[in-house]
N, C-alpha and C positions, 0 to 999 in steps of 0.2 A: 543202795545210795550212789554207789561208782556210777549205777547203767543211770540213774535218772540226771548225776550231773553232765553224763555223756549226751544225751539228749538235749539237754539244756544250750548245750555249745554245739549242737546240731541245728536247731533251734535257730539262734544267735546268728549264724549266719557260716556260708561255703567257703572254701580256702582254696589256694591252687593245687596244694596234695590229693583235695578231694579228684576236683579236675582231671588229676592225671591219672585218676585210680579209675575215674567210668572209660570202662572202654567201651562201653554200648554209646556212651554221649560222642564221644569224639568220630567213633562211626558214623552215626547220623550227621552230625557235623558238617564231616568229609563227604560224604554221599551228596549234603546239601549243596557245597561245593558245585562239587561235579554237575549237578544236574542245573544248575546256576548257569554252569562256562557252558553246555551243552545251549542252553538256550538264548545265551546272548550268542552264540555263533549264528544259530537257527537265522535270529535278525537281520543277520548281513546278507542272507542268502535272497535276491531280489526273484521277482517273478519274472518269464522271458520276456522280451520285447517291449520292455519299456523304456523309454524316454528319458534317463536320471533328470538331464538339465531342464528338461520340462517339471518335471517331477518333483523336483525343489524347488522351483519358482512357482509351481502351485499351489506346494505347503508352504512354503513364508505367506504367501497370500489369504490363501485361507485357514493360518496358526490362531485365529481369537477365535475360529466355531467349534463345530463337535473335532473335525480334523484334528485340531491343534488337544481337545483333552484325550481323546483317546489316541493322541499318538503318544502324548504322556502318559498313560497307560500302558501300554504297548513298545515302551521305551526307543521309539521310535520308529521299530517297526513299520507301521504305519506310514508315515513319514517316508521311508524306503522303499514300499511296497515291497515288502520280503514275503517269504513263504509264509512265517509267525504275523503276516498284518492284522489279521483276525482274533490271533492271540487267544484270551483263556475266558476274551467275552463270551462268545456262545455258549459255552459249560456251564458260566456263572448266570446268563439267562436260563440258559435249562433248569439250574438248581433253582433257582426262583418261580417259575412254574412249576415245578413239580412239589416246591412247596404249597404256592397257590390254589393247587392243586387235592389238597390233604385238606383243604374247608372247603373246594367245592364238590369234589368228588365223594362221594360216599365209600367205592370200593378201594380207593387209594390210601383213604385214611383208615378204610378195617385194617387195610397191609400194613400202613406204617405202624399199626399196634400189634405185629404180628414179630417183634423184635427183630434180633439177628437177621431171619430170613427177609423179613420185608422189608429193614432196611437195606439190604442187598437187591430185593430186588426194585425199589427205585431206584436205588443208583446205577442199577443196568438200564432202566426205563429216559434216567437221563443223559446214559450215555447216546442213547439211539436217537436221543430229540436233538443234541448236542450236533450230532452229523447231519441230520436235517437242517439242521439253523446255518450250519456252516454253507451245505449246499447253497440254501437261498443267498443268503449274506454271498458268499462268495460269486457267485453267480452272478447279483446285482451288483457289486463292485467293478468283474470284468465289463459289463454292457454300460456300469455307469464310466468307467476310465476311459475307452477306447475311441470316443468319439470326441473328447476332451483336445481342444485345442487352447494353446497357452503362448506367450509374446515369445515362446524359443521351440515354438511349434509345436506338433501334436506329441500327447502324451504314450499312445501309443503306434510304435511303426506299425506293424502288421494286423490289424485289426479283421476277426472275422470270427466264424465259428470254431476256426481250430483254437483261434487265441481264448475264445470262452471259454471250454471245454477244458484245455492246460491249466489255465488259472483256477476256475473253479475247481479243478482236481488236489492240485498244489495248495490251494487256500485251507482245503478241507483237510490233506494230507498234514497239513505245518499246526493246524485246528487239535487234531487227534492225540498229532505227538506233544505239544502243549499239555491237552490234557491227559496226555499217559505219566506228563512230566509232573504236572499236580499230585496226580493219583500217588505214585512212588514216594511222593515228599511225605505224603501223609503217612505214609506205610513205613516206608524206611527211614525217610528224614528226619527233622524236626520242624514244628510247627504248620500251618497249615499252605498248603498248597499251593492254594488258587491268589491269597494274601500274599504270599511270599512272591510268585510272579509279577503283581503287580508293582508289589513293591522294588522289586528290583529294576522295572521299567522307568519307574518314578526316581527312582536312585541313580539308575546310572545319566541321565540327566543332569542333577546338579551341579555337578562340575561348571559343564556349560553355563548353566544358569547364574553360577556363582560367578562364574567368570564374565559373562555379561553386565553383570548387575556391578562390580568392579571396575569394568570398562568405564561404565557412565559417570561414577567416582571419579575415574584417574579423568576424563574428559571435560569434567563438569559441568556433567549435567543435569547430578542431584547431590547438593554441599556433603561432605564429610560428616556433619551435625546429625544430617538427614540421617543418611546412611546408619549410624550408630541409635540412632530412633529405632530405624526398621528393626534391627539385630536385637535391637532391645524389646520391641514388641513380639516377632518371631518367639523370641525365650519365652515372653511373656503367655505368649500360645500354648506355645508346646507345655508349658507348666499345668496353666489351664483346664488342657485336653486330658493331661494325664490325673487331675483331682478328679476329674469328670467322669471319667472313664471308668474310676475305682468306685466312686459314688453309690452308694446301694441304699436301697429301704428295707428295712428286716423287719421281717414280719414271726414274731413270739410264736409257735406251735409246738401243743404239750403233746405228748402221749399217756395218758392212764395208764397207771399198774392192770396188770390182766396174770392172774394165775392160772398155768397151766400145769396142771398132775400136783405136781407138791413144789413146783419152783414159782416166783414173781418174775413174768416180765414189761419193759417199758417204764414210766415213772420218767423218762427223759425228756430233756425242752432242747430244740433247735433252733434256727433263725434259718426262715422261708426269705432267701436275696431276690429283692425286685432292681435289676440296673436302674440307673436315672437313662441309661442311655441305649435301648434292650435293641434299637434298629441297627446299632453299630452304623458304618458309611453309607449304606444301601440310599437313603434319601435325599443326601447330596449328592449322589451319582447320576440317581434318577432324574430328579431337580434337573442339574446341568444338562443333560442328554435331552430332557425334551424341550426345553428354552434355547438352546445352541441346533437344534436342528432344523427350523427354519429360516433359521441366520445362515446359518451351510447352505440349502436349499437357492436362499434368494443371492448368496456369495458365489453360485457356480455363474449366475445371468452375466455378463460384458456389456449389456443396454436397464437403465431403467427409465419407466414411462414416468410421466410427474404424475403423482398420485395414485401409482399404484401399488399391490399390497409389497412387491419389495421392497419399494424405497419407505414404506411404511414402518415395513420389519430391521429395514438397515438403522433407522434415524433413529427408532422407540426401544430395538429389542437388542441393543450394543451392548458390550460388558460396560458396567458401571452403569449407565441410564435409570433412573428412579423406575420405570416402569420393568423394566428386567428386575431391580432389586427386588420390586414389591413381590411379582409373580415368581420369583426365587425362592424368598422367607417362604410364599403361601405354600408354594410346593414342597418345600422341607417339611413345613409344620403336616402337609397332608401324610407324605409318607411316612413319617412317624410313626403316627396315629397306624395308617392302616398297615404299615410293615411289621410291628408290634404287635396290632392284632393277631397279624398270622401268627407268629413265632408262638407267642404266650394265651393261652386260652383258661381264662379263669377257671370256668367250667370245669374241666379237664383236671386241671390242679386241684380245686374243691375235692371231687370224687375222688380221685387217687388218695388225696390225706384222709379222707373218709372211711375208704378201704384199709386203709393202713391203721386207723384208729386215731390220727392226730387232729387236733382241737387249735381254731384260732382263740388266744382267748376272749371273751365275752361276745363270741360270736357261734350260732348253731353250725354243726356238721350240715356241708349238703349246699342248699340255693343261698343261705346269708351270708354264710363264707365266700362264697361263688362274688353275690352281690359288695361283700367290705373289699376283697381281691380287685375287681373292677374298678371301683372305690377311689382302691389307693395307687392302683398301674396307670389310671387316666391321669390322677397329679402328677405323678413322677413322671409322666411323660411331656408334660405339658413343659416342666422345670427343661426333660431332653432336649426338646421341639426348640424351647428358646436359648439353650446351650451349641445348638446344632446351627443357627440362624445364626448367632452371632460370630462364632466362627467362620463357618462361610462368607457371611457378607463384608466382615472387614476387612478380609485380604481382596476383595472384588472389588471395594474400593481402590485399596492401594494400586491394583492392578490396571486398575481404570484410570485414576487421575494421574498416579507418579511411573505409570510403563514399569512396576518391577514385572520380575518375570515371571510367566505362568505357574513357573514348578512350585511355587512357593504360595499356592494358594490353599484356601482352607481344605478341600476336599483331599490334595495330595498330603498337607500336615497331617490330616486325620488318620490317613490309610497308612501314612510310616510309623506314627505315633501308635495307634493300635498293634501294627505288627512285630513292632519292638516291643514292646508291652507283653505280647503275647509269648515271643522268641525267652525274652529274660524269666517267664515265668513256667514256663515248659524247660527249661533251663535247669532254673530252680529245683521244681519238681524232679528232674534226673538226678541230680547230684543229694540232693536229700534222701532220693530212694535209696541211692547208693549208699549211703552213709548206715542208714539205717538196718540195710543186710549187715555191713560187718559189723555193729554194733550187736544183731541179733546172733552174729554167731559168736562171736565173743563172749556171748550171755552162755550161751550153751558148752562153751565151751567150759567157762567155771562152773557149770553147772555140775558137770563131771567130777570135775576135779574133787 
């Protein structure tokens, strides 16, 4: 009775005693730390021969296209042209092909069912695509910078093939050690990696952003009322995000008793979790990248003709314009659909609970399970798809009509809200662990006695 009310209050919730007893937690922690300050230094370190005062006067200019979200990404990096400009994108494309990759490859996907080893070995698979992508990326960055001229002159002095070559080495170089930075967090740190990166990109931002958006208060140039609106909406979000986030469909799977020699096993019911929201960020990210990168494209020109397709893309495809919204929503709602497909494959799940002996109720082992599974991941995705939309589009508004600032838009809520989300419950999970050895030894210990 002692060990179950002990559990009970383990249960109930962590204390600081616990805290101070994980020293595995606090390690990872500290590790997180460290690999944190290593990479906002990485940021400050610019590539040769660039231009700063050009180099900022071409990011203010072009802050509302792709520039301006992936330099929030990249916590500015970008923005700096530093060695980390490129950041922990290429890796996070490579994981994404290489998932893509597991439905259309037939050999990739035998490997991914090959456990352990084949999960290893795509992750070596995307470490090699991950340097390839940089190359290119990094490559098209130096040939696209160098011939950039700007109203405080050219962006870069010395432009040639040496200048390629350096940068593209350095892009790749600042590429690698990013994702060697990932990789460690996952291993030694806490929570994931490549999230965490970003997220701290997106974070060390806000200051500024707060303090901008402040400015225009103390200025006024959006009332006090207002202001207290926003902050109340923001909450209003972030509450939102996080009912959203937890949201599941459970789906009832029994297992039959099965006697084996002279024992009974099975007789037990689970609950199979369908997310409402199974694409996590990926489809606002995508969304934005490809809507913002013909806006970039037509914002390098210094001339446009009357009626042509720049000034087309400038006037139709601006943040906030009904036509950018529309083809926003449609884009979220596409990737949804098809980034969820990859992830979750009915199929897949059918047979395994099949192999396993578990039963939906009132539904066959095999294809009708397959088919109710489908069923019910296409609703709950439909609920994500319009949970996903409406986040995004009403901070794109705000952004659009009242100039708040970038950081504070849906896709950057969603990536901090998630990762916090995720930090507090890997968290969790350490310090419970913890709890639960010295509970178990304690048990053992009276056991003796």
């Amino acid at each position: 009775m002692r060990t179950r009310s002990s559990l009970n209050k383990v249960s109930a919730g962590m204390n600081l005693g616990s805290f101070g007893k994980a020293a595995d937690l606090k390690s990872r922690i500290w590790f997180l730390l460290v690999m944190l300050v290593i990479y906002r230094l990485g940021t400050y370190i610019p590539l040769p021969g660039i231009n700063t005062l050009a180099l900022n006067n071409l990011t203010n200019a072009q802050g509302g296209g792709i520039l301006g979200m992936f330099n929030l990404f990249t916590g500015g990096a970008l923005g700096r042209m530093s060695i980390f400009a490129l950041n922990i994108m290429p890796y996070i494309t490579a994981s994404i092909i290489m998932q893509l990759m597991t439905v259309v490859s037939s050999e990739i996907a035998a490997m991914k069912k090959e456990g352990e080893q084949g999960r290893k070995k795509i992750n070596q698979y995307t470490r090699y695509l991950t340097v390839i992508l940089a190359l290119f990326q990094g490559y098209g960055i130096a040939v696209g910078i160098e011939n950039i001229q700007t109203p405080l002159g050219p962006l870069v002095f010395d432009h040639g093939l040496y200048f390629r070559l350096l940068s593209t080495i350095s892009l790749t170089g600042g590429t690698v050690l990013v994702m060697w930075i990932a990789e460690q967090i996952n291993v030694r740190g806490i929570g994931n990696g490549s999230s965490i990166i970003i997220f701290a990109g997106i974070v060390s931002g806000l200051p500024s952003a707060m303090a901008a958006f402040f400015e225009m208060g103390r200025t006024g140039t959006v009332s006090t009322i207002f202001m207290l609106i926003i902050f109340a909406l923001i909450i209003g979000l972030v509450s939102f995000i996080i009912f959203m986030e937890k949201a599941q469909r459970r789906i009832l799977v029994s297992y039959p008793k099965r006697q084996v020699g002279n024992k009974m096993f099975g007789g037990d019911s689970m609950h199979l979790p369908l997310k409402l929201n199974t694409s996590g960020v990926i489809p606002a990210i995508f969304a934005s990248s490809l809507l913002l990168f013909p806006l970039t494209i037509a914002g390098f020109s210094q001339t446009y003709e009357p009626g042509s397709w720049k000034q087309i893309v400038s006037l139709y495809l601006a943040h906030g314009k009904p036509l950018y919204i529309a083809l926003y929503a449609f884009m979220i709602a596409f990737f949804c659909f098809f980034y969820t497909s990859v992830i979750f494959n009915p199929e897949d799940t059918a047979e395994n609970l099949r192999k396993n002996g578990g039963v939906v109720l009132g539904r066959r082992p095999g294809k009708h399970t397959a088919e109710y599974l489908d069923y019910v991941l296409t609703r709950v995705t439909v609920l994500g798809a319009l949970y996903m939309i409406l986040v995004c589009v009403i901070p794109e508004i705000l952004i659009s009509e009242y100039q708040i600032p970038f950081y504070l838009g849906g896709t950057s809520l969603l990536i901090v809200v998630n990762v916090v989300m995720d930090l507090f419950t890997q968290v969790q999970t350490h310090l419970l662990s913890t709890q639960y050895e010295g509970l178990i030894k304690k048990a053992r210990l009276r056991g003796r006695v």
